[in-house]
Backbone as XML, in Angstrom:
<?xml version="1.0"?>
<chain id="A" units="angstrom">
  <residue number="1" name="UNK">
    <atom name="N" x="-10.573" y="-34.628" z="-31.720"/>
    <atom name="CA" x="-9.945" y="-34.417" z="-30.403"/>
    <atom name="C" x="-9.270" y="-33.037" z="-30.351"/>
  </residue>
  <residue number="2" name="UNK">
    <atom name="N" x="-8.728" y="-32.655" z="-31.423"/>
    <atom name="CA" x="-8.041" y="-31.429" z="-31.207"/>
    <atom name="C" x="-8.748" y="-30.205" z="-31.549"/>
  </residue>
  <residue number="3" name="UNK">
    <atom name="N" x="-10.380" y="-29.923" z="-32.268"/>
    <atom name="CA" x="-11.203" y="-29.455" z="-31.819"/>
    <atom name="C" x="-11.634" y="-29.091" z="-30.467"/>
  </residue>
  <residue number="4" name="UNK">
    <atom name="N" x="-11.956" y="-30.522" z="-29.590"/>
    <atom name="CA" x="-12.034" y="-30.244" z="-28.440"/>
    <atom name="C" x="-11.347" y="-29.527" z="-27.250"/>
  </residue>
  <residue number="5" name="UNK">
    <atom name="N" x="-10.071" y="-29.392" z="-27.826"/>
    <atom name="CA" x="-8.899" y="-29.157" z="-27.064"/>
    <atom name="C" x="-8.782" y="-27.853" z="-27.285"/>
  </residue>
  <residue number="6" name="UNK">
    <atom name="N" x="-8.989" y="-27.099" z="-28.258"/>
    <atom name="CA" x="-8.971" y="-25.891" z="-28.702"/>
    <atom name="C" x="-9.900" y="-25.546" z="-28.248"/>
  </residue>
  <residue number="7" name="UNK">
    <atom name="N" x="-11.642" y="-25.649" z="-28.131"/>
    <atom name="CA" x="-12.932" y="-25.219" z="-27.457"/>
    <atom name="C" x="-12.604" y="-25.071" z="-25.752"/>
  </residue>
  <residue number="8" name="UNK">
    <atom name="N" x="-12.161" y="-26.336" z="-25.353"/>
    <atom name="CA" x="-11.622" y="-25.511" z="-24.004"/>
    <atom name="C" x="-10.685" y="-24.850" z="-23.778"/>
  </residue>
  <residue number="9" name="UNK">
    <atom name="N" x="-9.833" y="-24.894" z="-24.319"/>
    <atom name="CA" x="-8.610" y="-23.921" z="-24.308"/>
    <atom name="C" x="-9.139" y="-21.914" z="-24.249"/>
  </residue>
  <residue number="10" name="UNK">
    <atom name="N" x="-10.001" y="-21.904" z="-25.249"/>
    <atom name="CA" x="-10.213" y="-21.018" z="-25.336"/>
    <atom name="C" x="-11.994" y="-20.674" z="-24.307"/>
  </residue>
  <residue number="11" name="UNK">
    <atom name="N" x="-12.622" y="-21.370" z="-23.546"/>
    <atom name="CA" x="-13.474" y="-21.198" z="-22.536"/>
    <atom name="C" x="-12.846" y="-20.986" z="-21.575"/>
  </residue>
  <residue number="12" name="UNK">
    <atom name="N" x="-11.205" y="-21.326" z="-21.147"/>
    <atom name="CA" x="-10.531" y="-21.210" z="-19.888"/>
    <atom name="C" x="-9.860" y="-19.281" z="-20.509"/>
  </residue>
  <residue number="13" name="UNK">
    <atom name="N" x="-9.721" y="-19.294" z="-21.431"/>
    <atom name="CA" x="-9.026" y="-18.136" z="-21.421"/>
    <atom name="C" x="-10.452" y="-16.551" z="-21.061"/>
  </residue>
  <residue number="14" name="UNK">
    <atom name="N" x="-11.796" y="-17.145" z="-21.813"/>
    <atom name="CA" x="-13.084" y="-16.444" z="-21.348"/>
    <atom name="C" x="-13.192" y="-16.321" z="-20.465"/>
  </residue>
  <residue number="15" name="UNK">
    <atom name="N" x="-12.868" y="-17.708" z="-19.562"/>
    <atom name="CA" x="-13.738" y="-17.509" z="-18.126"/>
    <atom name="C" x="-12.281" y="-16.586" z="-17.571"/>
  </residue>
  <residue number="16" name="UNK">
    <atom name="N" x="-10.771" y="-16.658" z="-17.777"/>
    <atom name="CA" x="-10.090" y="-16.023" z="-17.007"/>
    <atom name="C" x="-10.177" y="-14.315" z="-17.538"/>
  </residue>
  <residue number="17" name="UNK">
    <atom name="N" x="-10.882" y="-13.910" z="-18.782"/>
    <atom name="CA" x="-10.835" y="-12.597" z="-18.813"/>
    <atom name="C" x="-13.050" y="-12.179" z="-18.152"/>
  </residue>
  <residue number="18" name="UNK">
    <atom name="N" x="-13.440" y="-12.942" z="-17.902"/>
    <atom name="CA" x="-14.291" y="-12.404" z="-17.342"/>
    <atom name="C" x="-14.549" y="-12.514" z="-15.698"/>
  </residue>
  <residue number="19" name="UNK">
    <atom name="N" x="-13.582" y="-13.296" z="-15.632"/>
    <atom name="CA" x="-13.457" y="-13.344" z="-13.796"/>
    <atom name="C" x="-12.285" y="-12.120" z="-13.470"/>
  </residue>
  <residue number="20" name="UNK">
    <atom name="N" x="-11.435" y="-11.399" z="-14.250"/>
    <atom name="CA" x="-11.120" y="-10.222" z="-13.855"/>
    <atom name="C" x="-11.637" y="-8.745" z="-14.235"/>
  </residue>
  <residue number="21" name="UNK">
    <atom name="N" x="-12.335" y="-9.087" z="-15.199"/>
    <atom name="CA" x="-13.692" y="-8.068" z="-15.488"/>
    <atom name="C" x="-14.632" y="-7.801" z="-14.115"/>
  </residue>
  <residue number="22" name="UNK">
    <atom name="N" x="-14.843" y="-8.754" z="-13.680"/>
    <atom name="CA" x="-15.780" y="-8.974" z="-12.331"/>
    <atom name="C" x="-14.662" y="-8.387" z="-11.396"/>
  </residue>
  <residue number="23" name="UNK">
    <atom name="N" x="-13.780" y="-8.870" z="-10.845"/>
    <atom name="CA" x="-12.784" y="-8.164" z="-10.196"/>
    <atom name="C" x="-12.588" y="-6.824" z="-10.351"/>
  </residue>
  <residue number="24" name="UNK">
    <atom name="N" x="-12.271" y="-6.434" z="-11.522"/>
    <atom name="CA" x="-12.651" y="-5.279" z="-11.751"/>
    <atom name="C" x="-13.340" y="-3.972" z="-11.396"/>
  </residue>
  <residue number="25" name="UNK">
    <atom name="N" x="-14.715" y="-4.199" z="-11.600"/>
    <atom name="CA" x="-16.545" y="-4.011" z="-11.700"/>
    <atom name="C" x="-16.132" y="-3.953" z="-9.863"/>
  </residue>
  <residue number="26" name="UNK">
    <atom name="N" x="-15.902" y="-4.889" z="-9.181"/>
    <atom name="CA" x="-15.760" y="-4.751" z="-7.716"/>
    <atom name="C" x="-15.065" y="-4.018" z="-7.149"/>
  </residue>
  <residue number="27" name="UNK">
    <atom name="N" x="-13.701" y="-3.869" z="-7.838"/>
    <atom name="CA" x="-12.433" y="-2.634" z="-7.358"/>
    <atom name="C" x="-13.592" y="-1.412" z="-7.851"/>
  </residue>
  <residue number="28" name="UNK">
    <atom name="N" x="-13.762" y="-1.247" z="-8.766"/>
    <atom name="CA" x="-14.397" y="0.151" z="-9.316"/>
    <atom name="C" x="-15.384" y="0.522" z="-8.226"/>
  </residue>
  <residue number="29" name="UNK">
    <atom name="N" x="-15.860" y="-0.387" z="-7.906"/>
    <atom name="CA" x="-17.798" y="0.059" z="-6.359"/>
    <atom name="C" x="-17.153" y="-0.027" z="-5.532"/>
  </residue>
  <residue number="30" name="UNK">
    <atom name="N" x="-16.097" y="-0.241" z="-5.282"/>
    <atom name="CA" x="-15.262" y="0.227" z="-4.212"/>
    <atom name="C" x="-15.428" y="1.172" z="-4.075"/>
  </residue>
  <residue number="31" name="UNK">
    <atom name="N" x="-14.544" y="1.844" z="-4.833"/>
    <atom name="CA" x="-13.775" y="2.758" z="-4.972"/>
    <atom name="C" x="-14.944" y="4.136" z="-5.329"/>
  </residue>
  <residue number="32" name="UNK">
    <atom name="N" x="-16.055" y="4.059" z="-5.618"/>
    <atom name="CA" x="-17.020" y="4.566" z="-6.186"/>
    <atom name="C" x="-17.725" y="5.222" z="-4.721"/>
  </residue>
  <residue number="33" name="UNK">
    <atom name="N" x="-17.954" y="3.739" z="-3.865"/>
    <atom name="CA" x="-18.452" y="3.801" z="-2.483"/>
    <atom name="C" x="-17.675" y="4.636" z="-1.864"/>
  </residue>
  <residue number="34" name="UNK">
    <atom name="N" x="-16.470" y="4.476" z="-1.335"/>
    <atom name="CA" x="-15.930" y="5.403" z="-0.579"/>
    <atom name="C" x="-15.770" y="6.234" z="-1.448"/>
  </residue>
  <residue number="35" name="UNK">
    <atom name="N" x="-15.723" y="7.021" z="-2.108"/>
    <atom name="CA" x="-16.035" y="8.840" z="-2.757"/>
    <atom name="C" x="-17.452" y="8.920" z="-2.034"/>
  </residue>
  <residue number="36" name="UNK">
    <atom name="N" x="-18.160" y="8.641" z="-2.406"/>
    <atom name="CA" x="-19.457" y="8.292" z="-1.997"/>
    <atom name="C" x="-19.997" y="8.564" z="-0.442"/>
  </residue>
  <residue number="37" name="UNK">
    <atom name="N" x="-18.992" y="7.930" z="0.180"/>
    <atom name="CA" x="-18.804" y="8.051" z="1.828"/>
    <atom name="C" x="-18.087" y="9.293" z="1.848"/>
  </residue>
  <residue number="38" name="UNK">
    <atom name="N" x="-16.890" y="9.877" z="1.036"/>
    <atom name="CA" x="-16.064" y="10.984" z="1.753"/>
    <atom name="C" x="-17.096" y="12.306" z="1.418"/>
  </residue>
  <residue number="39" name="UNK">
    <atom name="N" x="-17.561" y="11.748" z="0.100"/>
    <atom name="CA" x="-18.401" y="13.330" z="-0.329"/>
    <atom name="C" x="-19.655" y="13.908" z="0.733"/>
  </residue>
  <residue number="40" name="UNK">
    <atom name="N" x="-20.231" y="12.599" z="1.427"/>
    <atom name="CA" x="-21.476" y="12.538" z="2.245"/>
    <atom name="C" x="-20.579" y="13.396" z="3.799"/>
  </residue>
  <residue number="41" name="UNK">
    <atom name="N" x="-19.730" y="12.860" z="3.993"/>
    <atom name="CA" x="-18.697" y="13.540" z="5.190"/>
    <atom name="C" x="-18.356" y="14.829" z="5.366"/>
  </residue>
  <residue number="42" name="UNK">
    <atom name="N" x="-18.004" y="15.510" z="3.853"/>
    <atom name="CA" x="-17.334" y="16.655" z="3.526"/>
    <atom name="C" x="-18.853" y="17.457" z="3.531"/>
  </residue>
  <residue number="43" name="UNK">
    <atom name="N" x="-20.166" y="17.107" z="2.969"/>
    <atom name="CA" x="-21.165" y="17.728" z="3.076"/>
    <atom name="C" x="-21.515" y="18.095" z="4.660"/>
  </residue>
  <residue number="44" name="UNK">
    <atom name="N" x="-21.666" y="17.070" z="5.238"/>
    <atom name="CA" x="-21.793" y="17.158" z="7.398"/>
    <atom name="C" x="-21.105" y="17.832" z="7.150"/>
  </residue>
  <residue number="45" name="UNK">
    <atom name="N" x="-19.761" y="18.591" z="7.334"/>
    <atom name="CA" x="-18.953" y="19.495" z="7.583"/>
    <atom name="C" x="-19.330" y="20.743" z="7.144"/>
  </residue>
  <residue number="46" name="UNK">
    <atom name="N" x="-19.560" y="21.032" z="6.037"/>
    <atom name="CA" x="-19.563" y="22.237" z="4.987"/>
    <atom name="C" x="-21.235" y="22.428" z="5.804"/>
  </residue>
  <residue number="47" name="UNK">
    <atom name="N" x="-22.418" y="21.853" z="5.923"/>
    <atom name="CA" x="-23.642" y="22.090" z="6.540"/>
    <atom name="C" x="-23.286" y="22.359" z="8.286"/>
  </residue>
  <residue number="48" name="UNK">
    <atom name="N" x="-22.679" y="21.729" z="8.680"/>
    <atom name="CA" x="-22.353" y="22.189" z="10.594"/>
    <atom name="C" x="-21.266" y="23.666" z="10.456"/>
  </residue>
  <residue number="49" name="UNK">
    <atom name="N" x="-20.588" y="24.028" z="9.361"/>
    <atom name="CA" x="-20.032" y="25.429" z="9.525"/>
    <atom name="C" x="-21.164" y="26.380" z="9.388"/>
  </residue>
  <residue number="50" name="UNK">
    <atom name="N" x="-21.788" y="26.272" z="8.313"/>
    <atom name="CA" x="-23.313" y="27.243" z="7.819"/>
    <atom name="C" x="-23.623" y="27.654" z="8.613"/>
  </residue>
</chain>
């Protein structure tokens, strides 16, 4: 029994460091995307002065 108790103990602590890994991974393509969007913006600009 206290095998068992220890095997989940430690699948709840996995699943809680890979569900903020994923959180993560999502803040980051965020954040990736809009650079992404401002750099594409700042290019229209810098090409309509030319």
């Amino acid at each position: 029994a206290l095998g068992e108790d220890k095997g989940v103990r430690l699948k709840g602590m996995w699943f809680g460091v890979t569900r903020k890994k994923i959180a993560a991974n999502t803040h980051y393509k965020l954040i990736i995307k809009e650079c992404q969007e401002s750099c594409r913006g700042m290019n229209d600009r810098l090409v309509m002065l030319e």
